[in-house]
PQR file with spaces between the fields and no chain letter, atoms N, CA, C, O and H, PARSE charges and radii, in Angstrom:
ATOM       1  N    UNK     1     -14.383  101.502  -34.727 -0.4000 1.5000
ATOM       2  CA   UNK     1     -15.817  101.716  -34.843 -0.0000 2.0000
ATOM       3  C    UNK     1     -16.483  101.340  -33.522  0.5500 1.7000
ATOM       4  O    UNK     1     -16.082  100.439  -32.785 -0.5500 1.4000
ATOM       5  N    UNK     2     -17.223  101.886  -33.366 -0.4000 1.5000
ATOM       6  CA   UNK     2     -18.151  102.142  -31.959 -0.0000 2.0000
ATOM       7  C    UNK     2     -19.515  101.929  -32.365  0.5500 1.7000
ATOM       8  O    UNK     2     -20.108  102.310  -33.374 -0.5500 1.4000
ATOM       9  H    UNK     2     -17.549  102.618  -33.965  0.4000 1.0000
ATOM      10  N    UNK     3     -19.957  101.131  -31.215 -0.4000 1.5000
ATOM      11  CA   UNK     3     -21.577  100.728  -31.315 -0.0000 2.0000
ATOM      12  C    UNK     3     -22.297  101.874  -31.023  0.5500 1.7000
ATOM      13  O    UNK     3     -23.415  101.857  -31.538 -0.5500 1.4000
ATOM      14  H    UNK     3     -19.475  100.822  -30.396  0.4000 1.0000
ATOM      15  N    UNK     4     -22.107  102.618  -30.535 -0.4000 1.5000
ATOM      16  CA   UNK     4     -22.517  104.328  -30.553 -0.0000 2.0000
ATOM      17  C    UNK     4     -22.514  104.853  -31.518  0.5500 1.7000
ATOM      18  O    UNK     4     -23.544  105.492  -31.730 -0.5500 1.4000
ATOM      19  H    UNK     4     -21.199  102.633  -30.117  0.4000 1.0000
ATOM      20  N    UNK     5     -21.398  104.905  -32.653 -0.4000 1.5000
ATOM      21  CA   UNK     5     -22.007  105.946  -33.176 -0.0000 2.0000
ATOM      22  C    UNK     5     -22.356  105.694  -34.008  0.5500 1.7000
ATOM      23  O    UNK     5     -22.554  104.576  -34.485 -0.5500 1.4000
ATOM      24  H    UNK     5     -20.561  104.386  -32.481  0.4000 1.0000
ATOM      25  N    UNK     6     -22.620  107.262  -34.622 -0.4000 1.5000
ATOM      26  CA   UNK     6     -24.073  107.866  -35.483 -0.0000 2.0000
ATOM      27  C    UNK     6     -25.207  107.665  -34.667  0.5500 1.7000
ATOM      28  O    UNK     6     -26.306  107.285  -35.070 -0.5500 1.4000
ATOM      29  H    UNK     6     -22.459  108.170  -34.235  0.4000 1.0000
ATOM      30  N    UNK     7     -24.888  107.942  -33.471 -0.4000 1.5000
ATOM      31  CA   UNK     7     -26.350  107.440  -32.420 -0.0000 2.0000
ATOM      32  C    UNK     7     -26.567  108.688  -31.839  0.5500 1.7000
ATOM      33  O    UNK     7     -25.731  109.514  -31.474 -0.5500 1.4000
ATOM      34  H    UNK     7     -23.995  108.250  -33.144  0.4000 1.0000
ATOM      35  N    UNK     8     -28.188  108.746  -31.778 -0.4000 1.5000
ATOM      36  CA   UNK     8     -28.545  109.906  -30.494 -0.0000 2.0000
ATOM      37  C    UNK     8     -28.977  109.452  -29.233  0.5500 1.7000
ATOM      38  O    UNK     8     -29.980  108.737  -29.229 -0.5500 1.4000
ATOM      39  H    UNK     8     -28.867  108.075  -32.074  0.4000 1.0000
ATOM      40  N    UNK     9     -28.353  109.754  -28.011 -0.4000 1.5000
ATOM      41  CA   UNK     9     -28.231  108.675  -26.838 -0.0000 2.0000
ATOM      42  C    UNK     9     -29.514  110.314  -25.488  0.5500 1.7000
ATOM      43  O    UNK     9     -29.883  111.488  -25.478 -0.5500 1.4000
ATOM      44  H    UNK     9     -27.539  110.335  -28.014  0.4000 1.0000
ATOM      45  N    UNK    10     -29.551  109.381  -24.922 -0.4000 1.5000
ATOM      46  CA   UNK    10     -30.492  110.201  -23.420 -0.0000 2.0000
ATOM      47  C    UNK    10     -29.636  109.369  -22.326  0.5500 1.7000
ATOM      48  O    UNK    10     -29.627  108.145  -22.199 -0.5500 1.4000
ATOM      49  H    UNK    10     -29.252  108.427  -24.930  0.4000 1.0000
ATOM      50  N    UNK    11     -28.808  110.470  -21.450 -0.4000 1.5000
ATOM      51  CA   UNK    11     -28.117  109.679  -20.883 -0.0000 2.0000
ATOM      52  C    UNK    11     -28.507  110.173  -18.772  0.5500 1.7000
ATOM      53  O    UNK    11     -28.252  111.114  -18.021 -0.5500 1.4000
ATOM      54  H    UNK    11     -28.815  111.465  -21.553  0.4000 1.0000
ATOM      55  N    UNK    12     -29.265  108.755  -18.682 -0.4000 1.5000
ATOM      56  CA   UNK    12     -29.553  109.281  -17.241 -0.0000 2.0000
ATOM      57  C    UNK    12     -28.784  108.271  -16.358  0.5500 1.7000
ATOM      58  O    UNK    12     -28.840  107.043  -16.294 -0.5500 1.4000
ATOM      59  H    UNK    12     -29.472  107.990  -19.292  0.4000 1.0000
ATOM      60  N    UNK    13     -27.800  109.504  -15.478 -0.4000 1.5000
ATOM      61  CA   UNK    13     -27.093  108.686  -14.449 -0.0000 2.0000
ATOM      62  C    UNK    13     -27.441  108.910  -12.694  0.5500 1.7000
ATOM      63  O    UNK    13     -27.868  109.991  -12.289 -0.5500 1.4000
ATOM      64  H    UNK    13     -27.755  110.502  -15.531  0.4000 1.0000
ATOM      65  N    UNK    14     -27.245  107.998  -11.966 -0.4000 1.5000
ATOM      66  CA   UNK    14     -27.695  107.777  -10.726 -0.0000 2.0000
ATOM      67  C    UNK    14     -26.712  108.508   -9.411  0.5500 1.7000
ATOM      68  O    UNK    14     -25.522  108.196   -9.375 -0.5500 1.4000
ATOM      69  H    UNK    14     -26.898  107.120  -12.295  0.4000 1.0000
ATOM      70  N    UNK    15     -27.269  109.481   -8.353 -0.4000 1.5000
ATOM      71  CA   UNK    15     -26.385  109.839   -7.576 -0.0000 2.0000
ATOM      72  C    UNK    15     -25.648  109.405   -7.186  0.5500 1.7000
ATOM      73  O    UNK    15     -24.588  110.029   -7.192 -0.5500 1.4000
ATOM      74  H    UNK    15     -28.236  109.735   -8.382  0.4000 1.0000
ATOM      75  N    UNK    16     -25.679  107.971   -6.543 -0.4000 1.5000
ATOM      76  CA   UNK    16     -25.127  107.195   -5.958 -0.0000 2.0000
ATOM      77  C    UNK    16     -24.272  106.558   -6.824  0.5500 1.7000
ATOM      78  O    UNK    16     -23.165  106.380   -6.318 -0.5500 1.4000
ATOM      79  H    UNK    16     -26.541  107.463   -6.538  0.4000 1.0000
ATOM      80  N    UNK    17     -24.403  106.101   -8.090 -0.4000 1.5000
ATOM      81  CA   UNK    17     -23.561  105.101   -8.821 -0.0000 2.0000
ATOM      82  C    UNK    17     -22.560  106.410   -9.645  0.5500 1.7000
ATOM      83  O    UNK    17     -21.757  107.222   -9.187 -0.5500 1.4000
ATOM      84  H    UNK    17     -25.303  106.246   -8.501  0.4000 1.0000
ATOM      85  N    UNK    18     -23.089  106.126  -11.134 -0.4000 1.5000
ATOM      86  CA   UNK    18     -22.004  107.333  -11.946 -0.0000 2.0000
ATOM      87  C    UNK    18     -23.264  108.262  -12.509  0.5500 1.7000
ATOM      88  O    UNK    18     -24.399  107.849  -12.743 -0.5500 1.4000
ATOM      89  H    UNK    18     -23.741  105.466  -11.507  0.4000 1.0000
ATOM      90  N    UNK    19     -22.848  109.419  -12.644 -0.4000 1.5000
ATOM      91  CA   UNK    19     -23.464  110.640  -12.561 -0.0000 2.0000
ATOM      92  C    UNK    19     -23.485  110.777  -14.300  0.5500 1.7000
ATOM      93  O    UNK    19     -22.593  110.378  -15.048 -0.5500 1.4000
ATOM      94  H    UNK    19     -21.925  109.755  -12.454  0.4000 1.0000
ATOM      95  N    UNK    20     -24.715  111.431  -14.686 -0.4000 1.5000
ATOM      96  CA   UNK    20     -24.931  111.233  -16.266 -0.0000 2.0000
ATOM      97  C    UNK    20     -23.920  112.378  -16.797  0.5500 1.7000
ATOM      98  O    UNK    20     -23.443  112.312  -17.930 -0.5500 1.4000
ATOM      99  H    UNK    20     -25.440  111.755  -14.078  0.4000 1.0000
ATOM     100  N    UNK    21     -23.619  113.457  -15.884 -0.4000 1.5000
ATOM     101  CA   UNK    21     -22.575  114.354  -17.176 -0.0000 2.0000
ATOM     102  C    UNK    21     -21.062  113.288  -17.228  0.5500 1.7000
ATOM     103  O    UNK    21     -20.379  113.307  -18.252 -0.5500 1.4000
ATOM     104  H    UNK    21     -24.006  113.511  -14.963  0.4000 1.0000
ATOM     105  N    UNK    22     -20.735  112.571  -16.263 -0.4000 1.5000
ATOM     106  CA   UNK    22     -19.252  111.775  -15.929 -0.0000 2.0000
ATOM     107  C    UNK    22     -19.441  110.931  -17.370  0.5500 1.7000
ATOM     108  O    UNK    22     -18.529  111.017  -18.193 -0.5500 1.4000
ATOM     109  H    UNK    22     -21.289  112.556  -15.431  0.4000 1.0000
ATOM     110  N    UNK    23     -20.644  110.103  -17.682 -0.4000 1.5000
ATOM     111  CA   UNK    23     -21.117  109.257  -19.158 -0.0000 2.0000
ATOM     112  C    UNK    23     -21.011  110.067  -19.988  0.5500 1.7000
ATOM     113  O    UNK    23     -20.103  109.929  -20.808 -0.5500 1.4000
ATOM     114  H    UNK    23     -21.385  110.034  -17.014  0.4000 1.0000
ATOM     115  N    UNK    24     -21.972  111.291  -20.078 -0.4000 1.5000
ATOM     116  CA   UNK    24     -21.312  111.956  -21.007 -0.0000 2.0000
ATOM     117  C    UNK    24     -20.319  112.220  -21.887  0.5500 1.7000
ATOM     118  O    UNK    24     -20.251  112.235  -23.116 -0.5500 1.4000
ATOM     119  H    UNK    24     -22.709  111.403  -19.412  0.4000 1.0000
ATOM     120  N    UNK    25     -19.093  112.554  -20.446 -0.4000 1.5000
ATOM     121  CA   UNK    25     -17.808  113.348  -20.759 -0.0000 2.0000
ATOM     122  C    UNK    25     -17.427  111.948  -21.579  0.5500 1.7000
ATOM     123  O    UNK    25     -16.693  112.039  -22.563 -0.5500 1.4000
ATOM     124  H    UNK    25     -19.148  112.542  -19.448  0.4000 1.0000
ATOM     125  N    UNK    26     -17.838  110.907  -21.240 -0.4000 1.5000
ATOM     126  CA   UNK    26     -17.215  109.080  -21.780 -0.0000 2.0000
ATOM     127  C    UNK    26     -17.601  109.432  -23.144  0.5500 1.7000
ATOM     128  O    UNK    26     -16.625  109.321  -23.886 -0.5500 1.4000
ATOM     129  H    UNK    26     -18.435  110.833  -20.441  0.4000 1.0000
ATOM     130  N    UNK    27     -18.327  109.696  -23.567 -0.4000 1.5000
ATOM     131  CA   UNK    27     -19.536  109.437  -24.636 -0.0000 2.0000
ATOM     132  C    UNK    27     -19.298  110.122  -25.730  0.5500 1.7000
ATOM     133  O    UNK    27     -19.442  109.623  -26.847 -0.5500 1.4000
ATOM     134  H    UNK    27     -19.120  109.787  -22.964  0.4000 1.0000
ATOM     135  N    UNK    28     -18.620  112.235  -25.385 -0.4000 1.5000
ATOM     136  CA   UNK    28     -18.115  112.819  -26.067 -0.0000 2.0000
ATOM     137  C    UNK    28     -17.286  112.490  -27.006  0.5500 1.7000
ATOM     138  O    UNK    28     -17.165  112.883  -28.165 -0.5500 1.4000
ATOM     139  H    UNK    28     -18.503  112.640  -24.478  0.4000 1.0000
ATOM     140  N    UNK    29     -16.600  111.550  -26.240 -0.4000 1.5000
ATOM     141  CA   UNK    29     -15.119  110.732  -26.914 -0.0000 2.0000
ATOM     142  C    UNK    29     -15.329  110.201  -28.758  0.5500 1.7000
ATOM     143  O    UNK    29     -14.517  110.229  -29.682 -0.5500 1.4000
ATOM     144  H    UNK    29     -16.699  111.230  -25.298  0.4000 1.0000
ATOM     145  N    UNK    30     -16.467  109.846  -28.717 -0.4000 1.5000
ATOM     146  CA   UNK    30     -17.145  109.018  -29.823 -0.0000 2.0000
ATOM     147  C    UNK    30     -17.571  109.875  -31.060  0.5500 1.7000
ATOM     148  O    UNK    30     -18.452  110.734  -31.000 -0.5500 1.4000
ATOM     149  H    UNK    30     -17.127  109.823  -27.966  0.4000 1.0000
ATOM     150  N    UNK    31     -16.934  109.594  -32.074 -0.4000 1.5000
ATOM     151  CA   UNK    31     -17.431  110.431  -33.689 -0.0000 2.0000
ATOM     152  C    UNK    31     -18.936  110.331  -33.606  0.5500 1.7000
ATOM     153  O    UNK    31     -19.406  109.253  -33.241 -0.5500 1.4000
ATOM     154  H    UNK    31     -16.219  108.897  -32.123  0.4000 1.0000
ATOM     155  N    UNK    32     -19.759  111.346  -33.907 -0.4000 1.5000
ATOM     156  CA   UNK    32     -21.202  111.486  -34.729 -0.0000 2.0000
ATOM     157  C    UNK    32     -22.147  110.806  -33.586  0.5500 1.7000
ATOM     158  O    UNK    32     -22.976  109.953  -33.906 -0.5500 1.4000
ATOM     159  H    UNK    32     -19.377  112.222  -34.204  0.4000 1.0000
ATOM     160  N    UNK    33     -22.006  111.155  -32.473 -0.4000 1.5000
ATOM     161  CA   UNK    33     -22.309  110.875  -31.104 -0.0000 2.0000
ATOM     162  C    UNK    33     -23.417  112.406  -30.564  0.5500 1.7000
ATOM     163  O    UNK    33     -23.101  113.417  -29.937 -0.5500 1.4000
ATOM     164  H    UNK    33     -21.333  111.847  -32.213  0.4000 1.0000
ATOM     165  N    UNK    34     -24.575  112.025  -31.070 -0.4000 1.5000
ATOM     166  CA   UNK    34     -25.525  112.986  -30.553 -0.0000 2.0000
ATOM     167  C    UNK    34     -25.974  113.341  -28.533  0.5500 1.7000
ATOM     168  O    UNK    34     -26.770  112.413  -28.392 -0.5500 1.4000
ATOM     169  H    UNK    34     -24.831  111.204  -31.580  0.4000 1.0000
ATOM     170  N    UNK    35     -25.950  113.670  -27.867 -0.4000 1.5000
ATOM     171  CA   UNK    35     -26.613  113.532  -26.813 -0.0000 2.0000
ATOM     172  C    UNK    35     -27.641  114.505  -26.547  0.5500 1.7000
ATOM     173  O    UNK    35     -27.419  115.715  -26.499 -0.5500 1.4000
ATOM     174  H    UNK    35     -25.303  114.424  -27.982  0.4000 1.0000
ATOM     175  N    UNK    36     -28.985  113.867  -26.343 -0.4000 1.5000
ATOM     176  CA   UNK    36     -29.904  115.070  -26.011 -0.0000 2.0000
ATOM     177  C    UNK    36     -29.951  115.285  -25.107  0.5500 1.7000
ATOM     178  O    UNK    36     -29.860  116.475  -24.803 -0.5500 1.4000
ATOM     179  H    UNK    36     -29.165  112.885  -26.382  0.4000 1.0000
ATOM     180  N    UNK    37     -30.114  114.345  -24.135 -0.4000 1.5000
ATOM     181  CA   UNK    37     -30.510  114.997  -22.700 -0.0000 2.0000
ATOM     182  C    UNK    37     -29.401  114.207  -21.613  0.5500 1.7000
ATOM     183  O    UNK    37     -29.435  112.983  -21.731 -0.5500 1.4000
ATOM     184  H    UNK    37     -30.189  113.379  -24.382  0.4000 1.0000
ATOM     185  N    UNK    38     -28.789  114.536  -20.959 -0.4000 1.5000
ATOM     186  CA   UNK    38     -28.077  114.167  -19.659 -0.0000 2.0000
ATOM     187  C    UNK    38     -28.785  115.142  -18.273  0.5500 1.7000
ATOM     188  O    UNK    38     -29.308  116.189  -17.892 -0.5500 1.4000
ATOM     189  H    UNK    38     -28.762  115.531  -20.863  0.4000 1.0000
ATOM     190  N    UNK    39     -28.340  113.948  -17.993 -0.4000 1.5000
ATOM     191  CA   UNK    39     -29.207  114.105  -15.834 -0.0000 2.0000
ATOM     192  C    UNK    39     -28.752  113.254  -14.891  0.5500 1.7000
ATOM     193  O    UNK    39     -28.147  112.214  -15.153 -0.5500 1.4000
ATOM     194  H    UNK    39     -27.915  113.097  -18.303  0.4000 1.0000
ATOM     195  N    UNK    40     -28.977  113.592  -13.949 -0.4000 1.5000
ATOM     196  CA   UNK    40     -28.261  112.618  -13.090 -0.0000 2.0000
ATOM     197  C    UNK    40     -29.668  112.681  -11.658  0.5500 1.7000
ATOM     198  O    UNK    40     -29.819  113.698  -10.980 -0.5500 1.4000
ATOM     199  H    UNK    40     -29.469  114.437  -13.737  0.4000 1.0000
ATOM     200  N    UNK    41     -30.346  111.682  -11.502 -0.4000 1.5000
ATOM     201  CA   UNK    41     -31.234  111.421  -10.570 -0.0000 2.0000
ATOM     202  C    UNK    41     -30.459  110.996   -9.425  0.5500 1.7000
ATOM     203  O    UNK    41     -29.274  110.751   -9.197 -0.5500 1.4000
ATOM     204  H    UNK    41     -30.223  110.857  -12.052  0.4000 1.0000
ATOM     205  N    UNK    42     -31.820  110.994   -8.628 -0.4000 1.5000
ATOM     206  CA   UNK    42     -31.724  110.373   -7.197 -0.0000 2.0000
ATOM     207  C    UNK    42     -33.007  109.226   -7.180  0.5500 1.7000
ATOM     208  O    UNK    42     -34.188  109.570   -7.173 -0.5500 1.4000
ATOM     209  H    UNK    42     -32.782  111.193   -8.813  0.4000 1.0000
ATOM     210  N    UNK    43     -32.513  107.700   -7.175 -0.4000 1.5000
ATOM     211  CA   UNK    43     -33.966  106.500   -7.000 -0.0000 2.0000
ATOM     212  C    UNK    43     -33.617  106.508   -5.914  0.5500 1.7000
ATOM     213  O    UNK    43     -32.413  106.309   -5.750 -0.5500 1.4000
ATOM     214  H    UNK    43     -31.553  107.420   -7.180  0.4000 1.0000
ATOM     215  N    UNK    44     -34.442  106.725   -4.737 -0.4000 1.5000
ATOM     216  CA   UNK    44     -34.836  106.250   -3.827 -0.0000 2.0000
ATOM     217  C    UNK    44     -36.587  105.376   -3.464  0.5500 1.7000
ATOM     218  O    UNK    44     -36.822  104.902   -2.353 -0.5500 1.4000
ATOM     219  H    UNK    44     -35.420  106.886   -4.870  0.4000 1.0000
C-alpha cells in the first residue's frame, strides 16, 4: 500500500532538478493513481 493511492496528484517538476513527466513515469507505477496535470518549469 502506497500513500498515493486513490490520490489525484498535479505533478510540477523543475528543469534543473527532475522533470515532472520523469515523476510521473514514477507515479504511473501506483494502483488508482490519478494525475491531472504534469509540467516541468524553469524558477529562475
Amino acid at each position: 500500500m502506497s500513500i498515493l493511492e486513490n490520490k489525484k496528484l498535479i505533478i510540477i517538476g523543475d528543469r534543473d532538478g527532475i522533470p515532472g513527466e520523469a515523476i510521473k513515469a514514477c507515479v504511473d507505477q501506483i494502483e488508482n493513481v490519478q494525475v491531472l496535470f504534469a509540467a516541468t518549469e524553469c524558477f529562475v
